[in-house]
Structure formats: structure tokens, C-alpha cells
N, C-alpha and C positions, 0 to 999 in steps of 0.2 A: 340254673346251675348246669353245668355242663357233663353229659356223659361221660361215667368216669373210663369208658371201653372205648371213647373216642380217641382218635390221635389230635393232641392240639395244634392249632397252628402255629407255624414254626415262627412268626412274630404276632403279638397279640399288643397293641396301645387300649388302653381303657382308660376315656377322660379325662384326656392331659386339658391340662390349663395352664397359660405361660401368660404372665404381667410384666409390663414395663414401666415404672413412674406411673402406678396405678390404671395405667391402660391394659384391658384385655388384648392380646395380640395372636394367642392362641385358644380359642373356648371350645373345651368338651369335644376333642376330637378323637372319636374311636375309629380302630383301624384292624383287621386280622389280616395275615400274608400265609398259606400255604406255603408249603418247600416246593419249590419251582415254580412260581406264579411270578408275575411280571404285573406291582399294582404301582402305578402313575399317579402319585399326587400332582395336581394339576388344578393352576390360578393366576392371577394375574400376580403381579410385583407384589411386593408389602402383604400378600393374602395371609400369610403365618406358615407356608410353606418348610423353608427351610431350619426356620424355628421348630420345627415338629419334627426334621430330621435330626438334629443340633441336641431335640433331648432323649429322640432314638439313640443315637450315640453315644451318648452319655457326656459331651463338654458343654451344655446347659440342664438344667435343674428343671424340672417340673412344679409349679405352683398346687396342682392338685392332680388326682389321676395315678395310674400305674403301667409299667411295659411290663412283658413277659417273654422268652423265649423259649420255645418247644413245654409250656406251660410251669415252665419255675420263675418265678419273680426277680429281675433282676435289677427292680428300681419303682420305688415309691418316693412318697416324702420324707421316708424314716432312713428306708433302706437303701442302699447303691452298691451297684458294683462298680468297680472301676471301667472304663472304656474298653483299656488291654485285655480285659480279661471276658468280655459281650460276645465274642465271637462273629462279630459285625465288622463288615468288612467299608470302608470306604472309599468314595471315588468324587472327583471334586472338578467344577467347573476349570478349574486353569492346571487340573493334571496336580501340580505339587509336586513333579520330580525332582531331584535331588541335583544341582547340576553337576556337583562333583565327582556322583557317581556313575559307572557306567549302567548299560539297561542293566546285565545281568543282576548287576550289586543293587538296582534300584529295585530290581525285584524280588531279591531273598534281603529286602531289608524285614527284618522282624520275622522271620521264618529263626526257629530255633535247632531245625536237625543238623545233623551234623554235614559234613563237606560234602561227601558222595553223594548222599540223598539230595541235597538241598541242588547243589548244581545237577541233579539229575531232575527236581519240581522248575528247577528255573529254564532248563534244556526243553521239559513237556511244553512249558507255557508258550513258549517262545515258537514250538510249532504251532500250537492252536493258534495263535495270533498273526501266525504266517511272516515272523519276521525270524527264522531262524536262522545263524550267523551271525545276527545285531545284538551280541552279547557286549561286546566289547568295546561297542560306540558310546558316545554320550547325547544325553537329551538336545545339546548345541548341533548334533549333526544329522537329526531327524525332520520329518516333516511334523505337520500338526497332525496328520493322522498316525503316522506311526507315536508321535508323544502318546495319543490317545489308546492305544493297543497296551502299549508300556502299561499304561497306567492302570488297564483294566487286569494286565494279569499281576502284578503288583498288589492290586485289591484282591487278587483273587487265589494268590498265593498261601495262604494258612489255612485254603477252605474252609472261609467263613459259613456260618451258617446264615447268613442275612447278608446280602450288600444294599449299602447305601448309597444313592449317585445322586448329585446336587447338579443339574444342566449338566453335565458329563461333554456334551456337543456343542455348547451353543460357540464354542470358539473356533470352530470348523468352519471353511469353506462351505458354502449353500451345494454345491456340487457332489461334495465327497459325502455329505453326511446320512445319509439314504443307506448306502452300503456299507460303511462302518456301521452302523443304526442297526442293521439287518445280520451281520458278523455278530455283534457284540449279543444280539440277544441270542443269536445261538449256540453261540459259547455260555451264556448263562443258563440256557434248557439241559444242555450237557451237562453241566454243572450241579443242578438240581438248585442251585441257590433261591432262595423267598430274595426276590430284589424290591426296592420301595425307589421309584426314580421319582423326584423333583423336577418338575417342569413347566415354562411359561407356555409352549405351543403346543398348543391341540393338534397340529398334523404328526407328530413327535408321540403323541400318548397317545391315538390313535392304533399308528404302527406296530406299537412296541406293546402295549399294556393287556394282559389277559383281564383286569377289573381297573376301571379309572374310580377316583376317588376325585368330585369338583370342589374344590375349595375356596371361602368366599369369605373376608371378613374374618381370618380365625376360625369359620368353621365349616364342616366338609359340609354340606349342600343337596350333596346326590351321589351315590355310588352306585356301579354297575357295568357290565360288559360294556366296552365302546360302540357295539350298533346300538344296547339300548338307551345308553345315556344319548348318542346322538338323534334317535328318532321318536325320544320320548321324555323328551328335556321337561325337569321340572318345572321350571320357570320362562321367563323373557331371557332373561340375562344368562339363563343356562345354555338357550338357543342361539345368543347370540357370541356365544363363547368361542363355537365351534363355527361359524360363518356367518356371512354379512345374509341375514333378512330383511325382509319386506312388511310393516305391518298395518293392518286394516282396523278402525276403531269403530267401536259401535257401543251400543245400550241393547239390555236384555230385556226381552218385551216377551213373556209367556213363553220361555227357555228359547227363545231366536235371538239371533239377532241379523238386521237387514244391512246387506253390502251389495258392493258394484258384481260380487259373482250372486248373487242372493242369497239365501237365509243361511244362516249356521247354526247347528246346532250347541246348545247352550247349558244340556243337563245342570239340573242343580242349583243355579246362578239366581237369584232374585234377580224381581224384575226390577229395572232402575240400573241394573248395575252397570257401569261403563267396562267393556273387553277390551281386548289388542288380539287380534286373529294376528299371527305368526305366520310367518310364507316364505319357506329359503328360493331364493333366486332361479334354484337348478329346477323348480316343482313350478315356476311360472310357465305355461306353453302358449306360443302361438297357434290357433287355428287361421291357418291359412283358407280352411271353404269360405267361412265367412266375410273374405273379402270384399271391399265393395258395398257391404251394407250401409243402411243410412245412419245418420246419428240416435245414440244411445243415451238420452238425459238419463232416465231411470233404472233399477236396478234393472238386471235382465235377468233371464230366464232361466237361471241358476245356473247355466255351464261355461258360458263366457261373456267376456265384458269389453266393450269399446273403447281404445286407448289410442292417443297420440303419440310416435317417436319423439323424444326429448333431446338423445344423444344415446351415439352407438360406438364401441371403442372395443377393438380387434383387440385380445390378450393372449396371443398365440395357441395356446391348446382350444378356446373357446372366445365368443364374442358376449361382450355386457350392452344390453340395450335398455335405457331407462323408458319408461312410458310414463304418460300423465293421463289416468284416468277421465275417461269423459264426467259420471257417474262420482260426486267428493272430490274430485281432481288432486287428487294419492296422485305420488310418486312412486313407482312398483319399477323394482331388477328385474331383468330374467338373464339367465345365461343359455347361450343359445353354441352348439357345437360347431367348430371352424370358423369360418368368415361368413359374418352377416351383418353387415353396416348399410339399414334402410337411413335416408337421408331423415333427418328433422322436418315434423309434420306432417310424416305419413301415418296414415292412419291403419290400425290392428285392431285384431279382435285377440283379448286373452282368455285363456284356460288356464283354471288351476287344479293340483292333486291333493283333492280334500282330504285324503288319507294321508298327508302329509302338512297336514297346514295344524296347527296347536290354539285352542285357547285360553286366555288367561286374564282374570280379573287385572284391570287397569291399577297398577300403583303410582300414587304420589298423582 
């Protein structure tokens, strides 16, 4: 039970469940948002994602569970508030402006004050968004980032106390969307708003998110600040969410287990059990002293391992070099800084950062 001297959080989800034609599609997702936190739901397509916004919002129904705002209940299975009336504000992949109307009129749509006030909320926003002037344009004569501006201060015009954003970006230019991305959430720290963004890219929930929430199947997964869910991923699939890895398989033999860098530790793990050692690309290193050496059949010495070039491909900020293992003949990434395209069949010596490498019982 919760401190009754505590302030609640300004959105509170507890155990929504959402079915479709008897399918689970959302199971048991709890969620708390602070007033001014920035939390990313974040999953692949179909995960229950936008379904869990859809019943934040109130235009889907909840199968089991409760929302709350600033701790008053404003939706069970008995009870509902109307949407209008949630003080949640919305924001939606394709914008949803009105073409009809110009920016100014798209943004005191549903503002209730009177003339002065309202065209003086709709005059503020218009500066915060850096399009001031573009009152009297229509959404036909903007770009895709100024739609995107419109639309954030449009949601943000009744100062809600929650906004909701479903992909907000994803119809941007790859260019622009970094700096809009970087705008918009400073407008919403100004703001104070408790925001919940919807999102399929992890460099996006990254950027933006004070707490990610991973979503998998209907249910969250893993939640936590974005260095810790990235450098202490629950799972395989949790690490492979946020980048392409490399992994090593082995059996636990008296909490070890034996690889091409040598033994890892195994806490815990019966022996028998088959692992998958984890290794992001960026944590593979070449030892270049050891050049030269002879061949490696067995494991080595614990700090590096003898590896053939496979294929090396320049990706402008950095280069991707495959090796094939001498020692299990693994296929191992590494990303290496600038340009370094060694030809196929040269032979390397690798390093790995054990304090970055994760292990995890083999499934399926």
C-alpha cells in the first residue's frame, strides 16, 4: 500500500489485460509515469504496444486491470471516464491535422477559453515551436517537420497532464529527426508533462526516455533507465533489441564454461546446462601485438583468440569486420573505428570486454 504522504505518480497502469477473439494481446502490464519523465514503451510490431496506449486513452476497454491519474481512478472494468475528460493529451504517428483548418485553428481545436486567452495559448505555442507567423497557413503548405511541431503543440494546448505519442517520427525524414526528437522533448521538460511515447527503434527510446519499459508478447519484460536496460539486458532477445551481437555457446561444467577467449564464469547454472555468452560487436577488440602468432586449435589463455577475416565492409562512421574463429569456427562481429578493411584470410588475434559480455541459459 502506498504512502498516504507520498505524491503519486501522475499516470499509474496496474494490470491491464487486453484480448482479442480469445487471444492475449496485452498481459498484465504495469506502468507508473512521474510528472515530467519521459517513459518509452518500446517493442517490436504486434508486441501490445499501442494497444496499452489506445486503453491509456480511454478509445479501448481494458479486459482486466486499472489506470489512475495523479492517484484517482479514472478507469477499471466497472468504471470509465470519458477520454475528453482524462486530461491526456495525444499525439499520433501521421499528425491527424485537420486540413481544413489553419495551424492556428488546428491548435485551439478543443481549447475552451475564450478568444483573447486562447489566441494568446495558441500565439505562446507557436513561439515554443519556433514557427511563429504560421498561424494562418494550412497543414498543405508545411513541411513534414513543421506538420510535426503543429501537432505537438495542438496536443499540448489544454495542458494535459499526460501526453500520449504513438511513433510521433517515424514519418520524418531520417535527417531531420534527431533535432525535432531533441526540440520536442524539451518542450515537454518545460512542460512538466508525464509523456508515455510508443516506439519500435531503440535509438529513438534511447535519446528521448528518462525510464524505457521493454515490451515483448503483451508483456513488459524489463524496465529501467536506458544505460541500465542496455548494459544489463535481461535476456538474449533483450540484448539483441538494442544491437546486432555475437554469441558463444557452451555447457556448464562446475559453474564454467569453456570458449575460444576461455572460461566464463557461470554462477548458479547447473552443470550440464547449455549458455549463449553475449558479445556486442563494439566490445570485440583486435590485439594487434599478437600478430603473427602461430595457430590457435584450443582455447587460449583466457584474453585473446585466433581468428581468420571473413569479410570487412567500411560503414562510414566505423568498419564491420566478420572473423571465423580458429578455436569452434563462431562467426564473431567486431566494429572497428574509421576504415579498416583487412583483406579475407588474414589472420587476427581477438579480445573481448568481459565486463560487457552477458550470460544466459540457452532457450529452445
Amino acid at each position: 500500500m502506498r504512502d498516504l504522504t507520498e505524491t503519486p505518480p501522475r499516470l499509474e497502469v496496474q494490470n491491464l489485460v487486453r484480448r482479442f477473439d480469445g487471444q492475449t494481446v496485452v498481459d498484465d502490464v504495469s506502468l507508473t509515469i512521474p510528472a515530467g519523465q519521459v517513459t518509452c514503451l518500446l517493442g517490436p510490431s504486434g508486441c501490445g504496444k499501442s494497444t496499452t496506449l489506445r486503453m491509456i486513452a480511454g478509445v479501448d476497454m481494458q479486459d482486466r486491470g486499472r489506470i489512475l491519474v495523479d492517484g484517482r481512478l479514472i478507469c477499471d472494468t466497472v468504471f470509465r471516464i470519458p477520454p475528453e475528460r482524462r486530461s491526456i493529451g495525444l499525439m499520433f504517428q501521421d499528425f491527424a491535422l485537420f486540413p481544413h483548418l489553419s495551424v492556428a485553428e488546428n491548435i485551439a481545436f478543443g481549447l475552451t477559453r475564450g478568444d483573447a486567452a486562447q489566441a494568446r495559448r495558441v500565439d505562446a505555442l507557436l513561439e515554443r515551436v519556433s514557427l511563429s507567423g504560421f498561424g494562418p497557413k494550412y497543414p498543405h503548405e508545411l513541411s513534414g517537420g513543421e506538420q510535426q511541431r503543429v501537432a505537438l503543440a495542438r496536443a499540448l494546448a489544454p495542458n494535459p497532464r499526460i501526453l500520449l505519442m504513438d511513433e510521433p517520427f517515424s514519418g520524418l525524414d531520417e535527417r531531420l529527426r534527431d533535432g525535432i526528437r531533441d526540440d520536442t522533448l524539451a518542450l515537454l521538460k518545460e512542460e512538466g508533462t508525464a509523456v508515455l511515447l510508443v516506439t519500435h527503434e531503440p535509438h529513438e527510446a534511447m535519446r528521448m526516455a528518462d525510464e524505457i519499459a521493454l515490451m515483448r508478447r503483451g508483456r513488459v519484460v524489463q524496465r529501467g533507465a536506458p544505460y541500465n536496460i542496455y548494459n544489463a539486458p535481461v535476456d538474449r532477445e533483450a540484448a539483441a533489441f538494442f544491437s546486432d551481437i555475437n554469441i558463444l555457446r557452451g555447457e556448464v561444467q562446475g559453474a564454467l564454461t569453456e570458449t575460444a577467449f576461455g572460461e566464463f564464469l557461470a554462477p548458479g547454472v547447473p552443470d550440464g546446462t547449455e549458455v549463449e555468452i553475449v558479445i556486442r560487436p563494439q566490445h570485440l577488440k583486435i590485439d594487434f601485438d599478437r600478430a603473427g602468432r602461430g595457430p590457435n586449435p584450443t582455447p587460449s589463455d583466457g584474453t585473446a583468440a585466433r581468428a581468420e577475416v571473413v569479410r570487412a565492409r567500411f560503414l562510414g562512421r566505423e568498419s564491420l569486420v566478420e572473423f571465423r574463429l580458429d578455436y569452434g569456427g563462431d562467426i564473431l562481429k567486431a566494429t572497428v573505428p574509421a576504415v579498416f578493411l583487412p583483406k579475407p584470410g588474414t589472420v587476427m588475434w581477438l579480445m573481448i570486454r568481459r565486463d560487457r559480455c552477458f550470460v544466459f541459459p540457452r532457450r529452445g
